[in-house]
PLY file of the C-alpha trace (Angstrom):
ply
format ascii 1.0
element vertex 249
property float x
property float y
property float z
element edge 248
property int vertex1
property int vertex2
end_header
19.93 3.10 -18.84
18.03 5.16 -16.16
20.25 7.15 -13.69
18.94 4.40 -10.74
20.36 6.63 -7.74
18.58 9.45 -8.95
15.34 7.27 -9.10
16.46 5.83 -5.54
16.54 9.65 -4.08
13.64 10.76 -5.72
11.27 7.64 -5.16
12.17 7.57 -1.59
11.67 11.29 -1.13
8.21 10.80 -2.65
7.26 8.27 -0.59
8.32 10.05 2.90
5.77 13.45 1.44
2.89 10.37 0.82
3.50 9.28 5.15
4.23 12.73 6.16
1.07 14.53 4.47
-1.03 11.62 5.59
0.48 12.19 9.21
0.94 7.97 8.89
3.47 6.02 11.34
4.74 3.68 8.38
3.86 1.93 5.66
2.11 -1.45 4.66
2.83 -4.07 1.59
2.49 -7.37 0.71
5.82 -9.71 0.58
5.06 -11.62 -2.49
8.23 -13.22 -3.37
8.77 -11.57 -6.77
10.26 -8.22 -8.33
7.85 -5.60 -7.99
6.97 -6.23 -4.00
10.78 -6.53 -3.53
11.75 -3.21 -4.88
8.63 -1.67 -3.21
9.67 -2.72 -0.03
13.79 -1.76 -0.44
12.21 1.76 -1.59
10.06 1.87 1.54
11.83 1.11 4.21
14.83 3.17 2.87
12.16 5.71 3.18
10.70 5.23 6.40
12.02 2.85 9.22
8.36 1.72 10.24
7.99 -0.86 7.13
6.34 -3.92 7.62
6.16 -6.56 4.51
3.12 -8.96 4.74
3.90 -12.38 3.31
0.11 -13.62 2.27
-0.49 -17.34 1.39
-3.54 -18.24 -0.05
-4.31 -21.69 -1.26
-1.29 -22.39 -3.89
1.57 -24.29 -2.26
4.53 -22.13 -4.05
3.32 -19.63 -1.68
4.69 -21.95 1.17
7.66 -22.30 -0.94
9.52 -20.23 -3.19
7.75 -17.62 -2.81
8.03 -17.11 1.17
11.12 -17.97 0.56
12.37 -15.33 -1.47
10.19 -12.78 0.36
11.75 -13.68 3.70
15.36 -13.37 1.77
14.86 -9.64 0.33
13.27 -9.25 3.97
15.90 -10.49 5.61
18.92 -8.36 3.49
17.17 -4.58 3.46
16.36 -5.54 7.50
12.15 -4.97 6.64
9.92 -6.35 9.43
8.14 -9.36 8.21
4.96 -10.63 9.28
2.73 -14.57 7.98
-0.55 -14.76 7.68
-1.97 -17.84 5.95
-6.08 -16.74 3.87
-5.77 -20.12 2.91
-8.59 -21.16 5.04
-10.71 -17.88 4.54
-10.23 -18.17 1.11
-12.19 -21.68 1.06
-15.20 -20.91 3.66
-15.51 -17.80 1.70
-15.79 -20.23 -1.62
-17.93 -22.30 0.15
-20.27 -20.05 0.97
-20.27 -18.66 -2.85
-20.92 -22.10 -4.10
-24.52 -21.83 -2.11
-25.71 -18.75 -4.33
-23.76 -18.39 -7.72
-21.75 -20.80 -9.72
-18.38 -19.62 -9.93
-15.55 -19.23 -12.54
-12.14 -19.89 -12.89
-11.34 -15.91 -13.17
-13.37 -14.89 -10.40
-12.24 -17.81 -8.04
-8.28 -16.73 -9.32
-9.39 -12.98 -8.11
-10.12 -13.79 -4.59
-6.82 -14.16 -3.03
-5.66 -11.17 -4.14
-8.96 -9.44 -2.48
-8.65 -11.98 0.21
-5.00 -9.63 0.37
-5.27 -6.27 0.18
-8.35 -7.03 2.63
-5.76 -8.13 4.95
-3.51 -5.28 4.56
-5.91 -2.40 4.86
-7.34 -4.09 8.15
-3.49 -3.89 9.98
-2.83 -0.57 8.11
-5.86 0.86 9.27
-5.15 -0.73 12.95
-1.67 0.75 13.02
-2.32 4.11 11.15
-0.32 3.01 8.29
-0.30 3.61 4.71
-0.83 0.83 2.02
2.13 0.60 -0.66
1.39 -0.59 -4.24
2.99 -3.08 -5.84
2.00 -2.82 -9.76
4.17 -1.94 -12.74
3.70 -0.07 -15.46
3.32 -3.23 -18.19
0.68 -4.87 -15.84
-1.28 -1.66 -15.91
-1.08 -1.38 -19.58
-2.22 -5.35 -20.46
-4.69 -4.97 -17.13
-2.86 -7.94 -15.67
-4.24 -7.10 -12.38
-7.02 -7.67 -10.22
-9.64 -4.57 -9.54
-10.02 -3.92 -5.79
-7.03 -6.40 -5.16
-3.30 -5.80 -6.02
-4.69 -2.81 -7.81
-5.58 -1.15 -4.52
-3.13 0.91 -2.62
-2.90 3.93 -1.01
0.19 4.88 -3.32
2.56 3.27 -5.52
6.25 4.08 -5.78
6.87 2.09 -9.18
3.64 2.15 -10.92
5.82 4.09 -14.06
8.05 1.60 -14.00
8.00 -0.96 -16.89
9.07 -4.81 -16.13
13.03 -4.66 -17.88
13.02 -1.68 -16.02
12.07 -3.04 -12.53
14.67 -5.47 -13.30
17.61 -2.75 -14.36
16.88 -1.19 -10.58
17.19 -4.38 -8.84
20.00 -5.10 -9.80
21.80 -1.63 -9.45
20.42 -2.09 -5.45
21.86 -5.80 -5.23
18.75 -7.35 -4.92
18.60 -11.42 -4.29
19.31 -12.84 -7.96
16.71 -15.62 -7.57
14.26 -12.96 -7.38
15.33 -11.30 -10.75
15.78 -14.87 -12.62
12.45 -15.90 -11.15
9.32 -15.97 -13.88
7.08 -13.41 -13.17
4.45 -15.08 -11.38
0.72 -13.36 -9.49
0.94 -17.14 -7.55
-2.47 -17.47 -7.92
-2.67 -21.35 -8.65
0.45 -23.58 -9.41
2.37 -23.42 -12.91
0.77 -19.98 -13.44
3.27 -17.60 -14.91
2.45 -13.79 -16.20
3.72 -14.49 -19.16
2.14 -17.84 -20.29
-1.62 -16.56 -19.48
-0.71 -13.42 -21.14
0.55 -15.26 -24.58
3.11 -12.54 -24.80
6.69 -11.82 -23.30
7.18 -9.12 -20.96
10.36 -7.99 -23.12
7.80 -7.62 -25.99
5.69 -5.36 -23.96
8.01 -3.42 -22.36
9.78 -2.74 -26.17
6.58 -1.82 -27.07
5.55 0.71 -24.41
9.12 2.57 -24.92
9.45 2.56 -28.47
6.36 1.60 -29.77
7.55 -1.16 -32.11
5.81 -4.37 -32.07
5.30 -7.09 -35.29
1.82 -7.98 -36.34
0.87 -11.05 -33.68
2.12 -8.77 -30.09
0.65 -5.84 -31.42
-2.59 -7.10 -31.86
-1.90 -9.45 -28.46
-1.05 -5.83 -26.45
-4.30 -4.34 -27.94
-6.78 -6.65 -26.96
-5.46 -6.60 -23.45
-5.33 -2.84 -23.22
-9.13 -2.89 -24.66
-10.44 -5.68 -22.74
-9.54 -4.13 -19.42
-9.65 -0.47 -19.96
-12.54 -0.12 -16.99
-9.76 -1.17 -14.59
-7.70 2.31 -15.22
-10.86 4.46 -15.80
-12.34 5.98 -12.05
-15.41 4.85 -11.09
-18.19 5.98 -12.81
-20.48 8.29 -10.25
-23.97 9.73 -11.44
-23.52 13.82 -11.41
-27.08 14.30 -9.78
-29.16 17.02 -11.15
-27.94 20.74 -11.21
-24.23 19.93 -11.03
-21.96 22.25 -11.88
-19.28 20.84 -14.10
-15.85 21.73 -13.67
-13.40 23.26 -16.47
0 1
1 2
2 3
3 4
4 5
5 6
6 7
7 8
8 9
9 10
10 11
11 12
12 13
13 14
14 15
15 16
16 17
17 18
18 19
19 20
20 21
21 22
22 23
23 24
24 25
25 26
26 27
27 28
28 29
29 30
30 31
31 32
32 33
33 34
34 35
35 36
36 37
37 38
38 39
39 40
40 41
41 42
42 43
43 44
44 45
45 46
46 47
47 48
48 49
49 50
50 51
51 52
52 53
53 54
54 55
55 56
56 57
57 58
58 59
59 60
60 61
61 62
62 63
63 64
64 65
65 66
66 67
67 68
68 69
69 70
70 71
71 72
72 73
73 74
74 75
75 76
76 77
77 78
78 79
79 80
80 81
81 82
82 83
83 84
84 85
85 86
86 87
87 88
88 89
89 90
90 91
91 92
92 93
93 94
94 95
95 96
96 97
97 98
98 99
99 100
100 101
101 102
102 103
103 104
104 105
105 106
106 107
107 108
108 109
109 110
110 111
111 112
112 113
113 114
114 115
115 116
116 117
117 118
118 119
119 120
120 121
121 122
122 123
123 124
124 125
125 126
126 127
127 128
128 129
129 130
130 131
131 132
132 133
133 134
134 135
135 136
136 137
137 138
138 139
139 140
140 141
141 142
142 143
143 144
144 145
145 146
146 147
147 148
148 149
149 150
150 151
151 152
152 153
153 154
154 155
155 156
156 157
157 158
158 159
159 160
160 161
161 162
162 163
163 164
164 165
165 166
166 167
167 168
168 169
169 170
170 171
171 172
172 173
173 174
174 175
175 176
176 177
177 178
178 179
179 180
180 181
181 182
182 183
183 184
184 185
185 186
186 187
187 188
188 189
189 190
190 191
191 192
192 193
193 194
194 195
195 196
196 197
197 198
198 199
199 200
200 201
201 202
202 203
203 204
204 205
205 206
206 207
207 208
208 209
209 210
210 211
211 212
212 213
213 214
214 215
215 216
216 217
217 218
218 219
219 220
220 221
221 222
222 223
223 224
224 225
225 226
226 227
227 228
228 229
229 230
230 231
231 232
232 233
233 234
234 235
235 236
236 237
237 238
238 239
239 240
240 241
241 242
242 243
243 244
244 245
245 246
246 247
247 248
């Protein structure tokens, strides 16, 4: 097991250099309810006092309910500032107004909320010179099991190396809420969607498979096809060099 207070002292001293080299007043995140934005947020406010945790419903009702719920609960233990704001409404004129020009699908009407989010949270960050704190773990990065210019924005992430069992192990060593660790991992994107189920592979298989590399036949070639499929989400953008540019070592 990973020497947690270490990783508490050194996490939080990382993400006090990220606000003090940016010369921010505090730090930004959404309040989703589950493990990864409920470590990120114990990690930042221990870090810096000015934390404020976003809880952002958008169209699915468990994000009236258990979700909220357990966001306001981790909130309401590690003393972080919460603030509501319901996209449930913006998130159907802006689908609306999509249905006039393009025919939408399932994945790209799933990927709006989380837009619809970090949208949200760079408007107040950039209103109250704060920075924006990523959410993402280290198995969602690998399987690509998030969205591009939503959840996957941030202006830094304090837990992005951090696999799911291991997310877990660190909650528990800060005596997090338990609902939050027994709770199935869960983007809350529509109801009855869990990580796990739309993945076709447990996170415990993933996560033994990023630290020891041992997987049978069916996850390997489950991991692989998600790690292909979405390798243009972890590559930078591609830019055109321009003529005459010099290229560096």
């Amino acid at each position: 097991m990973r020497d947690y207070q270490k990783e508490f002292e050194s996490r939080t001293a990382f993400i006090r250099a990220r606000v003090d080299e940016a010369g921010a007043a505090g730090i930004v995140y959404g309040n989703s309810g589950g493990k990864d934005s409920a470590l990120v947020g114990i990690l930042c406010k221990a870090a810096c006092g000015n934390t404020v945790g976003v809880i952002l419903p958008c169209g699915s009702s468990r994000n009236f309910g258990v979700d909220r719920d357990d966001g306001l609960c981790v909130a309401a233990q590690y003393g972080i500032e919460t603030r509501e704001l319901d996209l449930t409404d913006v998130r159907e004129t802006l689908l609306a107004k999509l249905s006039a020009v393009t025919e939408m699908t399932a994945p790209s009407t799933a990927n709006i909320a989380p837009r619809l989010r970090m949208t949200a949270l760079y408007a107040i960050a950039g209103s109250e010179n704060r920075l924006v704190a990523g959410t993402g773990n280290r198995s969602e990065a690998h399987m690509g099991y998030f969205t591009k210019w939503g959840d996957g924005a941030y202006d830094f992430n304090p837990i992005g190396d951090l696999t799911v069992t291991e997310i877990y192990e660190f909650l528990r060593y800060l005596g997090a809420p338990e609902q939050i660790i027994r709770k199935a991992p869960s983007a809350g994107l529509f109801d009855g969607q869990t990580d796990e189920s739309e993945m076709g592979v447990t996170y415990r298989a993933i996560d033994d498979f990023l630290l020891t590399g041992k997987a049978d036949a069916d996850t390997a070639a489950v991991i692989a096809r998600f790690h292909a499929a979405s390798a243009h989400k972890r590559k930078p953008v591609p830019v055109y060099p321009g003529e005459g540019t010099v290229k560096q070592p």
